[in-house]
ZALO-434033 format. One record per residue (C-alpha): x, y, z. Coordinates in steps of 0.001 Angstrom, whole numbers, plus 500000, padded with zeros to 6 digits. Each point is the difference from the previous one (the first is absolute). Layout:
N
XYZ
...
//
This chain:
1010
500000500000500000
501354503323499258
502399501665501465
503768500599498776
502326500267503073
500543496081498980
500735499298496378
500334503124498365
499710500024496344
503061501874497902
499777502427497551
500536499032496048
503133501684500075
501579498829503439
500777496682498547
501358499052496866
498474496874498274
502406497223500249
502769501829501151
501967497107501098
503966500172500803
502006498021497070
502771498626502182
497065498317501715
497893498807496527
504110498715499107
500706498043502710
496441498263500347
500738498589496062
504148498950500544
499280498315503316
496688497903499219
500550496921498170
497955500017496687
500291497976497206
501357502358496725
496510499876497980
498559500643503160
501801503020500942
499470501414496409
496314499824499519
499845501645503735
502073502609499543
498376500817496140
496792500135501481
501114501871503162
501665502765497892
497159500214497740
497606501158502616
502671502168501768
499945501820496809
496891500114498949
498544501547503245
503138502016501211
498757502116496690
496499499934500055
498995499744503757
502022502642502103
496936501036501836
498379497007501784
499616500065503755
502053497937501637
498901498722503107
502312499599502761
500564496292501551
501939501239503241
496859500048502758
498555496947498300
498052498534503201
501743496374500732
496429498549500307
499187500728495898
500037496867498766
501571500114496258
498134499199497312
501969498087497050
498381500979496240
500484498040497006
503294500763498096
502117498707497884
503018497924501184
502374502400498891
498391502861501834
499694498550502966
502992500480501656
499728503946499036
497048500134501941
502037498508503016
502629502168499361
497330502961500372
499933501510496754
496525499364499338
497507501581502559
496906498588500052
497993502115502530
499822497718502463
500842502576502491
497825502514499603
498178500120503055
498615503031502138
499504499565503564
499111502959502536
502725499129502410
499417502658502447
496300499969500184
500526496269500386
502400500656502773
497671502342501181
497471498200500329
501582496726501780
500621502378502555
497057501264500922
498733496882499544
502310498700502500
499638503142502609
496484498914500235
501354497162501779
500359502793502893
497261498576501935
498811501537503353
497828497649501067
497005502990501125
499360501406496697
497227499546497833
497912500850496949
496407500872500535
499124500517496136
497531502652500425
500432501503496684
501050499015496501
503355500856498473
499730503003497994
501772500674496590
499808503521498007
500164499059496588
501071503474497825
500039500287496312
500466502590497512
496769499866498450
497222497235499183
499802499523496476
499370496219498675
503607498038499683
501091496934500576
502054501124502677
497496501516502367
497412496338499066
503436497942501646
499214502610502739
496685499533500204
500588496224499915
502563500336503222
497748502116502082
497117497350499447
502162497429501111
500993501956503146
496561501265501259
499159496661499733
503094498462502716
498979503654501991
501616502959498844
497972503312500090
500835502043497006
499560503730498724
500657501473497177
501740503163498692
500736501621497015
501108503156498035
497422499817497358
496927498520499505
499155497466497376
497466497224498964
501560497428502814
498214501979502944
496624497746499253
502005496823500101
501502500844503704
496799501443501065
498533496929498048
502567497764502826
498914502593502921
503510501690500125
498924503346500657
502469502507497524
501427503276500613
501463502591497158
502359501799501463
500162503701499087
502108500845496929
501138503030500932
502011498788502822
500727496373499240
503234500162502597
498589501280502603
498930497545502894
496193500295500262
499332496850501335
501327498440503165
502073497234498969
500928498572503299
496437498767500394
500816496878497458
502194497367500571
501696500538496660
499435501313496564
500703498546496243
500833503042497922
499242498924495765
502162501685496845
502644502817499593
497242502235500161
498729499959502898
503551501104501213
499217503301501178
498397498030503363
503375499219500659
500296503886501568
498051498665503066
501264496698500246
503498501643500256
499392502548502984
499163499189503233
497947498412502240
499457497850496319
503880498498499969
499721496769501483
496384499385498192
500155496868498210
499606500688496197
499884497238496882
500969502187496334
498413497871497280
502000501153496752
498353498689496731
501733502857497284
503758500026498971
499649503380498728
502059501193502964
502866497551499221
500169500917496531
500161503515500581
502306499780502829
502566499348497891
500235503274498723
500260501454503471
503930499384500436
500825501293496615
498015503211499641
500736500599503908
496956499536501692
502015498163502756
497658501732502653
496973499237498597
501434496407499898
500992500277503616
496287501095500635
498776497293498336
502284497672502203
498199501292503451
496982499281498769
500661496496499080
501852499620503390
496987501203502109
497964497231498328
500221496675502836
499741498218497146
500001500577496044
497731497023498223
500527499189495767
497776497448498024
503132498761498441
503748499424500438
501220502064497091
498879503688502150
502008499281502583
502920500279497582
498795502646498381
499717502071503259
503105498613501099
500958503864500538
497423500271503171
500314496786501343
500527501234503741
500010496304501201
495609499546500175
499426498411496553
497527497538500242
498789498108496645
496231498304500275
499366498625496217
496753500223498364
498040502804498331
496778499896498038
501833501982497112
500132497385497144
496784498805500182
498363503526500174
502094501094497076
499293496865497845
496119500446500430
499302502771497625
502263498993496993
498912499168496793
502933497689498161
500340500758495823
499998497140497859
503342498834498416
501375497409497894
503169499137501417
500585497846502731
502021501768502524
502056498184502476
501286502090502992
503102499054502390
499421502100503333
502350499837502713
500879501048503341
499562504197500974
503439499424501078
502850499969498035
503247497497500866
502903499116497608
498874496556498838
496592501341499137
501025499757496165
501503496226500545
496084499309500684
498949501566497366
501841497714497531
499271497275501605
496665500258499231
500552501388496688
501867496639499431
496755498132501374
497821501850497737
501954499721496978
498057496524498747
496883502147499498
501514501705496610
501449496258498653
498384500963497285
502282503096499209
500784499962496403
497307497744498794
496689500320498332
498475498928503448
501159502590501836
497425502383501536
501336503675500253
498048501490501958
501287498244503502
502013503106502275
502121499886502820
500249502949501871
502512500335502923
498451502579502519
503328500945502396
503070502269500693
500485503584499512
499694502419496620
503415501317500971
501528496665499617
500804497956497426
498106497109501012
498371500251496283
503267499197498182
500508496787502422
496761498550499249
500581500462496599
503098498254499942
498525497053502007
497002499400497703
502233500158497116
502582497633501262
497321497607500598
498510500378496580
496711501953500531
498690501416497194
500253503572499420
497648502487502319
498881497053501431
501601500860503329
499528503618501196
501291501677503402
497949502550501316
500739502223503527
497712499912502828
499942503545500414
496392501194498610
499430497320498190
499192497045502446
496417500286499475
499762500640496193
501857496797499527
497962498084502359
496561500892498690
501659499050496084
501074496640500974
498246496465499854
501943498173502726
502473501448502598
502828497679501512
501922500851502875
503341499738499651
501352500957503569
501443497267502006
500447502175503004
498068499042503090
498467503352500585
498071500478503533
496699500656498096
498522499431497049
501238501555497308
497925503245498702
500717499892496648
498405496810499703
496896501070501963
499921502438497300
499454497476497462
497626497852501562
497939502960500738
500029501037496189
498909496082499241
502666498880498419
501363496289501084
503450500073501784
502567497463500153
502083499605503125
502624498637501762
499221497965503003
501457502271502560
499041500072503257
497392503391499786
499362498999496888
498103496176500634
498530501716503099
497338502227497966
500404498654496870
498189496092499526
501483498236496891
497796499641496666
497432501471502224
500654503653500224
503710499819498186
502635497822499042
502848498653501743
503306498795499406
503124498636502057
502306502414499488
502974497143499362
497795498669497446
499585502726496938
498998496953497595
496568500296502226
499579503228498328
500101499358497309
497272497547499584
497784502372501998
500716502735497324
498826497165497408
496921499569502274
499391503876499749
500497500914496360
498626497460498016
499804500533496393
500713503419499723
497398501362502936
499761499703503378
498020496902501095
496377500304501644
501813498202503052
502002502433500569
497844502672499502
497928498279502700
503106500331502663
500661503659499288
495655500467500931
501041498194503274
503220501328500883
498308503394499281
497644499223502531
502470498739502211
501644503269500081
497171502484500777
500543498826503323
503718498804500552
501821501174502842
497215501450501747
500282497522503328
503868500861499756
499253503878500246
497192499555502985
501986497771502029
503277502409499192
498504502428501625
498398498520502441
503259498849501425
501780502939499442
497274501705501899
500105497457502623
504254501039500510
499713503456499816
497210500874501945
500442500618503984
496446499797501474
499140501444503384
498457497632502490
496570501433499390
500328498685496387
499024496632498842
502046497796498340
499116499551496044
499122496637498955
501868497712497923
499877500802496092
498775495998500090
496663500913501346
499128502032497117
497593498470497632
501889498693496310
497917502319498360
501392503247501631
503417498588499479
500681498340497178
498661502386497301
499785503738499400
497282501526500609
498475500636496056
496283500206501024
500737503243501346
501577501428497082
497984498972497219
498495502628499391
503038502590500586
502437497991497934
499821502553497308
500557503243502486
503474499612499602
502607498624498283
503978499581500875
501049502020497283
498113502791501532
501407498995503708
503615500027498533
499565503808498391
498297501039503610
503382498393501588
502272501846497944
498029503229500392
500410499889503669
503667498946499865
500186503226497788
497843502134502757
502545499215502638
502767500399498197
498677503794499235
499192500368503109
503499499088501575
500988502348497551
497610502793500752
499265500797496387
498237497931497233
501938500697497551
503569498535501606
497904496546500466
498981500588496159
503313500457498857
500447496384502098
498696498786497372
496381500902499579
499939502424497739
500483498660495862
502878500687498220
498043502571497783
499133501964503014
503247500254501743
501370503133497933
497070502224500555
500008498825503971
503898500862500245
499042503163498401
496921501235502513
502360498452502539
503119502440499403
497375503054499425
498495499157503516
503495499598501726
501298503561498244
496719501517501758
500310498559503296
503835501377499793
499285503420499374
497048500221502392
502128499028503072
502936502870498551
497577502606499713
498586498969503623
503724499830501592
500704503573497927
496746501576502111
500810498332503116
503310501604499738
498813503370499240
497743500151502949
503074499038502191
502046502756499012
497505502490500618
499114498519503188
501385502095503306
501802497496502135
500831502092502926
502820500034502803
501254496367501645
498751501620503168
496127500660499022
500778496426498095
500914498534503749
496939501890501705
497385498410497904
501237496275500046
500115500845504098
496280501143500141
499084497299497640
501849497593502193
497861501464503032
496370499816497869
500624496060499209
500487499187503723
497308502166501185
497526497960497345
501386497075500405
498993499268496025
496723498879500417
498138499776496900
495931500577499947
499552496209501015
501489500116503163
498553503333501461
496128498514498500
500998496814502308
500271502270502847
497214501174500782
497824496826499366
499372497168502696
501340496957497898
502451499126498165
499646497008497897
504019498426499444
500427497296496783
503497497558500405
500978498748496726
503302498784498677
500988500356496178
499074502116497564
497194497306498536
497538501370502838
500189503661499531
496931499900497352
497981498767502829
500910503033502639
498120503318500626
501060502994499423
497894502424502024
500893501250503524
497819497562502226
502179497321498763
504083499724500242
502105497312498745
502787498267501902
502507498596498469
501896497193500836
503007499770498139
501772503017498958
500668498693496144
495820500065499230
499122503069501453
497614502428497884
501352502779498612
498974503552500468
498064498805503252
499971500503503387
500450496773500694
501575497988503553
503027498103499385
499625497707502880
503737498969499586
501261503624501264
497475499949502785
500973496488501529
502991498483498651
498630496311500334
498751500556496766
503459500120498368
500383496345500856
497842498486496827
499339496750502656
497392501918501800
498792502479497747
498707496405498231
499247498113502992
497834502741501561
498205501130496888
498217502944500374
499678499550503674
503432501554500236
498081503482498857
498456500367503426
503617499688501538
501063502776497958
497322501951500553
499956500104503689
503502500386500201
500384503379501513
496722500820498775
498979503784500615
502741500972498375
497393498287496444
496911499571501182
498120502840501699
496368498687499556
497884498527502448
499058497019497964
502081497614497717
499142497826497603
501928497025497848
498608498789496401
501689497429497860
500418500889496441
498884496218499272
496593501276500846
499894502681497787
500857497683497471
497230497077500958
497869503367499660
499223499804504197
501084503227500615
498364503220501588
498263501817497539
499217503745500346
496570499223501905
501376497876502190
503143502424501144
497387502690500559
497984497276501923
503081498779502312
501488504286500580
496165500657501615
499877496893502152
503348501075501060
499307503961500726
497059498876501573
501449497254502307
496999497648498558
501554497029501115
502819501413502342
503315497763500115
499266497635497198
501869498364497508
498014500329496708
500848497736497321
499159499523496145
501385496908498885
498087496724500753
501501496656501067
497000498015498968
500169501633496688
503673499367499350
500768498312496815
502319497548502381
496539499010501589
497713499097498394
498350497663502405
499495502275502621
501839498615502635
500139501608503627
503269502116501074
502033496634501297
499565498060496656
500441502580497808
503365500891501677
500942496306499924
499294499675496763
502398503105498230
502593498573503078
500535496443498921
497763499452502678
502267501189502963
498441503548500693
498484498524503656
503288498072500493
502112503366499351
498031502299501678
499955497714503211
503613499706499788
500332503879499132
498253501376503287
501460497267502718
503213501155498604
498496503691500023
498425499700503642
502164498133501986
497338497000500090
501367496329500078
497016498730499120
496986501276497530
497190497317499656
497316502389498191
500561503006497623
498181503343499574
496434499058499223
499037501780496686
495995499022500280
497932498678496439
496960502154500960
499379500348496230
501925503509500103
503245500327498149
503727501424500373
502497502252498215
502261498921497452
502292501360497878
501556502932502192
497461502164499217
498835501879503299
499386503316501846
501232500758503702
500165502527502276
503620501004500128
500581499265503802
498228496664499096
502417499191497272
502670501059502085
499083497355502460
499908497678497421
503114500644498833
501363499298503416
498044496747500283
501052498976496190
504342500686500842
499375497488502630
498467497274498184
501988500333497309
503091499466502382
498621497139501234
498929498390496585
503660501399498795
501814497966502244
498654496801499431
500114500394496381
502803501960498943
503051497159499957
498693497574498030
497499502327497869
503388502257499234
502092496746498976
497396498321497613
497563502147499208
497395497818501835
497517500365502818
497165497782501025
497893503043498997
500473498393496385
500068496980497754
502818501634497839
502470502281500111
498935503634501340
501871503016500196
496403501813501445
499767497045503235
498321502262502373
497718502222498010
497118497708499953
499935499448503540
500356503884500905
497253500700497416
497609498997502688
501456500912503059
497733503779499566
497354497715500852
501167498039502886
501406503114501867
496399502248499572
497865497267500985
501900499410503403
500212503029500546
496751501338499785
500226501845497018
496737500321497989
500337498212496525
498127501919497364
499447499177496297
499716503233497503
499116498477496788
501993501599497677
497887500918497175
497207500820501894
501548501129503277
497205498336501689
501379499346503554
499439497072501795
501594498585503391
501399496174500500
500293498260503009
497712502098502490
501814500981502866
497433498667502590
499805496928498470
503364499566500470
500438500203503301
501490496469502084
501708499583496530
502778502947499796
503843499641501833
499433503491501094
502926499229502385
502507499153497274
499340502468497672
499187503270502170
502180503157499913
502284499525503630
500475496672499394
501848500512496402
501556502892501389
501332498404502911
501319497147497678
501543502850497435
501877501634502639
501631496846501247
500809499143496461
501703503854499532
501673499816503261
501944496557499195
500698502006496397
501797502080501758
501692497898502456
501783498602497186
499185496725501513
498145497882497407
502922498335497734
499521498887496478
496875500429497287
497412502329501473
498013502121497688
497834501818502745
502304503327500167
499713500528496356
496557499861499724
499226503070501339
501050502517502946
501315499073503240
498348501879502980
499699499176503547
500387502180503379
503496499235500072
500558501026496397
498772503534500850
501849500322503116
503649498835498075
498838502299497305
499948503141502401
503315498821501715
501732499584496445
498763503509498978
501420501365503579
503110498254499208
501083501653496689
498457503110501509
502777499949502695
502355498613496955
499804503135498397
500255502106503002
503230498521500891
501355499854496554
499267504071499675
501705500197503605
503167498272498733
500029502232496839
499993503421502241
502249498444502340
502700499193497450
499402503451498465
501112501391503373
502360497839500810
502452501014496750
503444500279500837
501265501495496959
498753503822499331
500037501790497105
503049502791500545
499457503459499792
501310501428496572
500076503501501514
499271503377501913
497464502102498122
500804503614500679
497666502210499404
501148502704498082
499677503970500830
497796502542498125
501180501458497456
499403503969501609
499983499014503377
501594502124503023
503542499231501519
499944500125504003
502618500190502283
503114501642500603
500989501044496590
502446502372498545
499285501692496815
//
């Protein structure tokens, strides 16, 4: 199956036919012991094919015999004695190794096969609710392609899949699914890559064609990674073109092309010759399931000319090896009795052979004309003719097709489906694929391939005096029938197993049923009668054209422009001058208009007065001053203030943003720094508690881990007196508040209607993941491999001190229901208390998780492997914590914003731990846990501290006697300064005496003599 990590197939030019070191060829003939006739027929004959097809064949693909697996068991063919030991010696390649196998999804598989061996011996799966599959496509027009679709997802609803439809156009299909009950969804045009849907709600989705490509812009973002995803590929339009990429330097659009394919889990082909052909993208997840409608759907609106020849076509293998042309004259050899009558009256003329293989770049023409005239055919009796474009002209001309392949390919081969589906009798080998669909004189004829004289005599059987015998006629009717429906109960169980390997179902899912169970009509035919009618809506030409028109689309748009995907090699050769034309004209335009904007732009400058570096200084200072005083809030943030809720959406990625609000009530919160929205005033709960760097519990916790962020230091974010959590998986299941019911829930809240109450929008016993309406206990069991009672017992001993917990929490079934979802409204002390409630269960469920959960990837939470282990459990905790204590539990219906309340408070009193869940108790219990943080006492793992702030008494006391400490620091380190100032020993010395000098008419006094 496959993939090319194992067995990769060389270029033409990477290995030269029969290059073969001469030393070697020498010594083999001096050393062996050969009689002298002996050694010169062998060595005549040798040289004459060396010759002949060193000049004529330099392009055939070689196929390399170095990774041939040791369990291949070689087949010998029938040669002549003096060939023989060339084929030992290896210069004659026979195809024997061509084999694909998907080695990594193999290995892949094995393993997870094996790690389901990890066994705790308390989980379980409930099966509540069917496996869900998405199944996208680019359109629904009538194909063959989307009928083997049709024919799979019968198959699977029938072992218990649920499946939904969606596609990018709409087409004559839709009745069929509807038709089935598969409800169908066209996704908007106009933003085909942009996630509208919430893809995490199905177990795992099956994308069909290059077209439907631009999906792949969800699947590649976030929280939509790790989806499983099946790409069905059906076109080699894309590995055709791709070729072009490297040359003409589209090596990024290439390289795009490359991600896409890797994002796929796993890429699925009909046949083995596309994996070859995208050998480019193969990322390692090339998966090969054989069988497609195609043949017989093409074949069932032809209409054959009449003729007067009889046409004789020798098909081979779609892959090409070096001793390909050895077969070929082998049974050019076997066939040459049929023209005995060659240069005789006798002789009927009108008999053809037609060789349908090789390339039109080789020569292959020239060597088949040289073998048919070295063994004596007449004169255009013989004719080579390429494959490319010309496979089914040649097939629909001839009378009888023989295959002449004597590689054991790992399906049956198309080009012979081909010609059973056009009618035409086929003569065969008796390989292995072969004799398994093909019943001799029945629906074809068979031969032992080391036996051509067989052949022969069925050839005689077929064309009997000069026409094709009513016999035969009869087995091309059946083996056209045959056809119509070959292959189908390889493609449904192909799927069904790779389904079965891929898929990691939750323990609330049901296992599927074995692809036995379904009934031989659903599996081991297409599905026709529900294309009858449509078979004429389409045809492949048409889906071909489409293909290369989209290829086209994205190469323009990779490009930007139209025109440089046109020049790709769109546009015709006639066209080209006057495009390069309008193209130079544009780019002189776009030239000038950016000089004659620069020229303005530096007019205006030198007019402009820039003033002095001090006035420059002055206004980057008050600036400076303005942006702290504002603190840059933007229009959002000062609406938020002055309303009483605040409404906070967690996601992670940038696949959830189309399902966030963007008015003031509401505020996102994001989780990882690398997804946040741009131009919004979103949280980055990272920078606000650094637990969320550590990716471990940014998974495990889910968007649980919001509320830790959010109450982190919280009035430094959250000034409102009520707070309120939504998960943008409800806006996407469309259970979201709508305008009426906001305006409904901000007057029960000004109004105190209710008073402390958690209201709540989201409804377990609506839940997709419940659809049996089971009571709080179950229903946490069951999305908990059936250890939610088992961990929460375990989680509050550990929590409370308590060696021993008989009972849980009673969580009544009084017909009421709970909150799921994270979608809730609290007062903000409430939440707070919460919070501190939630650090310490966490702590406690932490630390009896974390070592192995951290090490494997495993918890008993889960029947696979879970990076999100503890977000299922904490999804309900809300519940557990406002029912104990004493919250009331109100419903607001979120269309509507009808308000009901759940759970009566009177009636449930002798049923609530009041005592365990009331305010002094979980304060008590938080101090003690803040006091030991600080105490530095607890050693090893302990996420506690980081989950929040650490306050106690003693906290508040330290904190004043650390502040009065580097208060008296900096008193005594500005004492030391002014006592070393003082204490100087070496003083400046005085320069000298300043004398002031006399007036200028000033008096002389004393005793003076004139």
């Amino acid at each position: 199956m496959g993939s090319l990590e194992s067995g990769m197939i060389p270029s033409k030019r990477q290995q030269p036919f029969l290059q073969r070191n001469r030393s070697r060829l020498s010594r083999f003939f001096l050393f062996k012991k050969f009689s002298y006739i002996h050694l010169i027929s062998t060595m005549g004959v040798f040289f004459f094919f060396v010759v002949l097809f060193q000049m004529f064949l330099p392009g055939l693909v070689v196929i390399d015999k170095s990774d041939k697996p040791p369990w291949r068991k070689k087949e010998e063919l029938l040669l002549p004695p003096d060939l023989i030991v060339f084929k030992e010696r290896g210069v004659f390649d026979f195809g024997e190794d061509v084999r694909l196998e998907p080695t990594k999804l193999l290995m892949k598989f094995r393993r997870d096969s094996s790690s389901d061996g990890f066994n705790l011996t308390s989980t379980q799966r409930f099966g509540f609710r069917k496996p869900k599959l998405a199944l996208v496509f680019a359109d629904l027009l009538a194909d063959p392609e989307l009928m083997k679709m049709v024919t799979v997802s019968n198959a699977l609803l029938e072992i218990g899949y649920s499946i939904e439809v969606y596609s990018l156009e709409d087409g004559p299909v839709h009745g069929v699914w509807q038709q089935m009950g598969v409800s169908v969804t066209i996704l908007e045009t106009k933003h085909p890559s942009s996630c509208v849907i919430d893809w995490l709600s199905y177990d795992g989705v099956i994308v069909n064609s290059l077209e439907a490509r631009s999906i792949f812009t969800c699947f590649m973002q976030e929280p939509f990674k790790s989806l499983p995803l099946v790409w069905v590929i059906n076109e080699k339009t894309l590995a055709v073109r791709s070729r072009q990429y490297n040359s003409t330097g589209h090596t990024e659009l290439l390289t795009d092309w490359k991600k896409v394919f890797s994002r796929a889990s796993v890429v699925v082909f009909h046949d083995y010759l596309l994996p070859i052909l995208y050998s480019e993208f193969d990322a390692g997840n090339f998966y090969v399931i054989p069988g497609s409608p195609e043949e017989a759907w093409k074949a069932k609106t032809l209409d054959f000319p009449r003729k007067d020849d009889i046409v004789i076509s020798i098909v081979g293998s779609q892959f090409l090896y070096k001793g390909q042309w050895l077969e070929h004259a082998l049974l050019l050899q076997a066939l040459r009795p049929l023209f005995s009558g060659y240069n005789s009256e006798s002789y009927y003329s009108h008999l053809k052979i037609i060789v349908l293989g090789g390339e039109s770049t080789s020569n292959y023409s020239v060597a088949i004309e040289t073998i048919s005239q070295n063994l004596t055919y007449p004169k255009d009796a013989v004719k080579h003719v390429s494959v490319a474009g010309n496979v089914d002209k040649i097939l629909e001309s001839s009378d009888l097709v023989i295959y002449g392949s004597f590689l054991e390919e790992q399906s049956f081969p198309e080009i012979l489906m081909k010609g059973m589906a056009l009618g035409k009798p086929i003569v065969a080998p008796d390989l292995l694929n072969i004799k398994k669909h093909v019943d001799d004189r029945v629906t074809g004829y068979l031969f032992p391939k080391k036996n051509l004289e067989i052949l022969l005599k069925i050839v005689h059987e077929v064309i009997a005096e000069g026409k094709v015998s009513p016999l035969a006629r009869n087995i091309g009717l059946m083996g056209k029938a045959a056809v119509k429906n070959m292959m189908a109960l390889e493609t449904v169980e192909g799927y069904a197993v790779l389904l079965e390997n891929i898929l990691k179902l939750s323990s609330e899912v049901a296992s599927p049923k074995g692809v036995q169970t379904v009934p031989p009509k659903l599996r081991e035919g297409w599905s026709w009668h529900l294309f009858e009618t449509l078979m004429n809506a389409s045809s492949p030409d048409n889906k071909t054209a489409r293909s290369y028109e989209f290829i086209a689309n994205v190469e323009g748009h990779w490009n930007h422009t139209s025109g440089e995907a046109m020049k790709f090699g769109v546009v015709n050769d006639d066209d080209s001058f006057v495009y390069e034309i309008w193209e130079d004209e544009r780019y002189l335009q776009v030239t000038s208009s950016k000089k004659r904007q620069e020229d303005e732009e530096l007019k205006g400058r030198a007019l402009q007065y820039h003033g002095t570096w001090e006035e420059v200084y002055k206004n980057a200072k008050r600036a400076d001053r303005s942006k702290n005083d504002l603190h840059e809030r933007d229009e959002g943030e000062l609406l938020r203030t002055g309303q009483p809720l605040c409404i906070y959406e967690p996601y992670f990625g940038e696949g959830t943003w189309s399902f966030l609000h963007e008015y003031p009530l509401y505020r996102g919160v994001g989780m990882s720094v690398k997804g946040r929205r741009t131009g919004m005033d979103d949280i980055d709960a990272s920078s606000r508690l650094p637990l969320f760097n550590n990716p471990y519990y940014r998974d495990a916790l889910g968007d649980f881990g919001a509320f830790f962020a959010i109450s982190n230091k919280i009035d430094r974010l959250h000034r409102n007196a009520w707070i309120g959590f939504q998960s943008w998986r409800a806006t996407a299941r469309k259970e979201s508040l709508s305008r009426v019911a906001e305006n409904a829930l901000l007057n029960a809240i000004k109004t105190r209607k209710h008073g402390d109450a958690l209201y709540f929008w989201v409804r377990m016993d609506k839940d997709p993941r419940n659809p049996l309406q089971k009571p709080f206990w179950s229903f946490c069991d069951s999305i908990n491999a059936g250890n939610c009672r088992f961990a929460y017992n375990e989680t509050l001993k550990k929590m409370y001190s308590v060696k021993n917990l008989d009972l849980l929490p009673p969580m009544p079934e009084d017909g009421d229901t709970w909150s799921v979802m994270q979608s809730w409204a609290l007062p903000t002390r409430s939440f707070l208390e919460f919070v501190m409630f939630s650090r310490m269960f966490v702590d406690s469920l932490d630390a009896q998780m974390y070592e192995e959960h951290h090490r494997t990837n495993r918890c008993y939470l889960s029947l696979n492997k879970d990076k999100h282990c503890y977000s299922r459990l904490l999804e309900l905790l809300v519940n557990v914590w406002a029912y104990h204590s004493a919250r009331r539990i109100v419903y607001v219906d979120p269309g509507t914003g009808l308000m009901q309340e759940q759970h009566i408070q009177k009636n449930r009193r002798g049923q609530m731990w009041v005592q365990w869940f009331e305010y002094t108790t979980l304060k008590t219990m938080d101090e003690d846990l803040a006091e030991e943080a600080d105490s530095d006492r607890r050693v090893g793992h302990w996420i506690w501290p980081w989950t929040g702030e650490v306050v106690w008494r003693g906290s508040l006391e330290k904190e004043r006697q650390r502040k009065n400490v580097e208060k008296e620091e900096k008193k005594k380190r500005s004492k030391d300064k002014l006592n070393r100032m003082r204490n100087r020993n070496s003083r400046q010395k005085v320069i000298g005496k300043y004398v002031k000098p006399p007036p200028e008419n000033g008096t002389v006094t004393g005793n003076s003599t004139l």
